[in-house]
C-alpha positions as CSV (number, residue, x, y, z in Angstrom):
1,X,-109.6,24.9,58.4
2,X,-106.7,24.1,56.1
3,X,-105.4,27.0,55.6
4,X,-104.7,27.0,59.6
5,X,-103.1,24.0,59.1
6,X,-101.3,25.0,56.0
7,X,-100.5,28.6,58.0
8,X,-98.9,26.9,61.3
9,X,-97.2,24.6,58.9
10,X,-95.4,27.5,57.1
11,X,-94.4,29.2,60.6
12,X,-93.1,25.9,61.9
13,X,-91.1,25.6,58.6
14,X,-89.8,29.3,58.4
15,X,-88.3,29.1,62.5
16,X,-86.7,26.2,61.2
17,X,-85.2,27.8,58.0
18,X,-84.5,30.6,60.6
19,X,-82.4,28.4,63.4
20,X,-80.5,26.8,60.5
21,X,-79.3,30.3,59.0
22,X,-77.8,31.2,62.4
23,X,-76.6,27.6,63.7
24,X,-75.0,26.9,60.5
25,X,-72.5,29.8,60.9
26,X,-71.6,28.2,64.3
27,X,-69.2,25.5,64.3
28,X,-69.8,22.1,65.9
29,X,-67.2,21.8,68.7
30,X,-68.7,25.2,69.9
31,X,-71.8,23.7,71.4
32,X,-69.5,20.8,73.5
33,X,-67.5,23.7,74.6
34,X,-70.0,26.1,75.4
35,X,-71.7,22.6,77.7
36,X,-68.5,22.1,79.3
37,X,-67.6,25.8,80.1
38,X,-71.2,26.1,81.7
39,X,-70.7,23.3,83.6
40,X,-67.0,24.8,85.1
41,X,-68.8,28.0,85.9
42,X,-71.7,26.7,87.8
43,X,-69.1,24.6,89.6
44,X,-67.0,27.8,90.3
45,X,-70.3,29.4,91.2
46,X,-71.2,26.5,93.7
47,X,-67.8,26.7,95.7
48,X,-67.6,30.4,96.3
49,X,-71.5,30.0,98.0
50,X,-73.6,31.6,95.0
51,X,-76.0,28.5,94.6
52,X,-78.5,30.5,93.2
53,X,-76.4,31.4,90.4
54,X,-74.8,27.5,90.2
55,X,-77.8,26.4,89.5
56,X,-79.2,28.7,87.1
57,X,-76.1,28.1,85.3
58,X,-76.3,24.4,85.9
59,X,-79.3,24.1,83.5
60,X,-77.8,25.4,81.2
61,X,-75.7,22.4,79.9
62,X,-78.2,20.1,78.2
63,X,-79.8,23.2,76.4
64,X,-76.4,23.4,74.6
65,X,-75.7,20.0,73.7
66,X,-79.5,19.6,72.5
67,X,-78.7,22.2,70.1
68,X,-75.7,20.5,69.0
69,X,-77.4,17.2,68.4
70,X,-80.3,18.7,67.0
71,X,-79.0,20.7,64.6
72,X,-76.4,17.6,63.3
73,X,-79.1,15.4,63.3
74,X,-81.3,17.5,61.3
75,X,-78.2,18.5,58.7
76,X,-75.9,15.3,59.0
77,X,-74.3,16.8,55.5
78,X,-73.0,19.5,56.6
């Protein structure tokens, strides 16, 4: 039973180790930017009648400032 434990616990710790090599090449305004730009194009989508599309893009606005605040709160140093 513990080397489940042990097993999942080296998984969880090597997606980490893996989202850090590729977030850490992207800067930290880039997130904000990416959030706000989503957030013009769902609007652009809403007025010309695709709200379909508006709202797919719509969601995706809190995914990118998650990242952003996940990965500074997880590596404050850097």
């Amino acid at each position: 039973m513990a080397t489940n434990v042990d097993t999942a616990k080296n998984t969880a710790q090597d997606a980490q180790d893996q989202y850090f090599r590729v977030t850490d090449q992207v800067p930290e305004e880039v997130w904000y930017w990416a959030a706000l730009g989503s957030i013009i194009v769902s609007a652009s989508l809403f007025l010309m009648g695709k709200r379909d599309w508006s709202n797919f893009v719509g969601q995706w606005p809190p995914t990118f400032l998650l990242f952003g605040l996940f990965h500074k709160v997880l590596r404050p140093s850097k």
